[in-house]
C-alpha positions as CSV (number, residue, x, y, z in Angstrom):
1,X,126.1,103.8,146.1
2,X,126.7,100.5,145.6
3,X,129.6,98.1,146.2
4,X,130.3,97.6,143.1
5,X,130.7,101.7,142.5
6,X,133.4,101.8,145.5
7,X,135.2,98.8,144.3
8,X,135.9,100.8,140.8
9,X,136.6,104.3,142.8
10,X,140.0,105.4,142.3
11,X,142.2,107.6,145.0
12,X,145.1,109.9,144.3
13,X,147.7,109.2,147.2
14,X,150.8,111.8,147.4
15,X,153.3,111.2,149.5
16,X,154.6,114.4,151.3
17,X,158.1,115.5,152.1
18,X,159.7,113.1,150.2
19,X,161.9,115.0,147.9
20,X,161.3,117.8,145.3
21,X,158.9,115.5,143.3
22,X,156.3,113.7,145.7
23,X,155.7,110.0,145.3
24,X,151.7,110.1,143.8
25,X,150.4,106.5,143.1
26,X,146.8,105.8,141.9
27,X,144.9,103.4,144.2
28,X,142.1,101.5,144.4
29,X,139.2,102.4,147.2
30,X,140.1,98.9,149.2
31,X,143.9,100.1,149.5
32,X,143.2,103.3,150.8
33,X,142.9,102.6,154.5
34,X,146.5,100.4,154.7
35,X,148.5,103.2,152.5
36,X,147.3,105.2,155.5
37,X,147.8,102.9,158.0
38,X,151.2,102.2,156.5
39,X,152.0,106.1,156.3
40,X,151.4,106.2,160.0
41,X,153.5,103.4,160.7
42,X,156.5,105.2,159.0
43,X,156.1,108.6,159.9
44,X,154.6,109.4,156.6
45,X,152.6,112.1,155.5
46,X,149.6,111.6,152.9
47,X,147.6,113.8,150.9
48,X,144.2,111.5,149.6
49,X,142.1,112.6,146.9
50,X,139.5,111.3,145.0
51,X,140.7,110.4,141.3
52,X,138.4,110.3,138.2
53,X,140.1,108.8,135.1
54,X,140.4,111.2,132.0
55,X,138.2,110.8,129.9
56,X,139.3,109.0,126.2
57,X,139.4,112.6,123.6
58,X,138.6,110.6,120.5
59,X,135.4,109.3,122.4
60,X,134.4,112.8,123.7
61,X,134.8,114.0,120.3
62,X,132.3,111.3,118.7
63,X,130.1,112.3,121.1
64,X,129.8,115.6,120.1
65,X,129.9,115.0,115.9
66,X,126.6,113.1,116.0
């Protein structure tokens, strides 16, 4: 893996406990260790998941007429 394939790699962060409808942001890899860090710092709870974007339909479909 190169650097430039962790600098593109997206993260799911949801915050727990905060409410009926957790707080989930989309992060870059680079941000991942100081929305932990930050968590920590508050008393926060994080769930961290990797994060693929969807994938455009329209595009998926050309790909499949031809």
């Amino acid at each position: 893996m190169t650097s430039s394939d962790r600098a593109g790699r997206l993260y799911r962060i949801t915050y727990l406990g905060t409410g009926p409808a957790p707080d989930v942001r989309t992060v870059e890899a680079g941000e991942v260790a100081a929305v932990i860090e930050h968590a920590g710092e508050h008393g926060m709870q994080v769930l961290v998941r990797p994060y693929t974007r969807p994938h455009d339909q329209s595009e998926t479909e050309a790909r499949h007429d031809g």
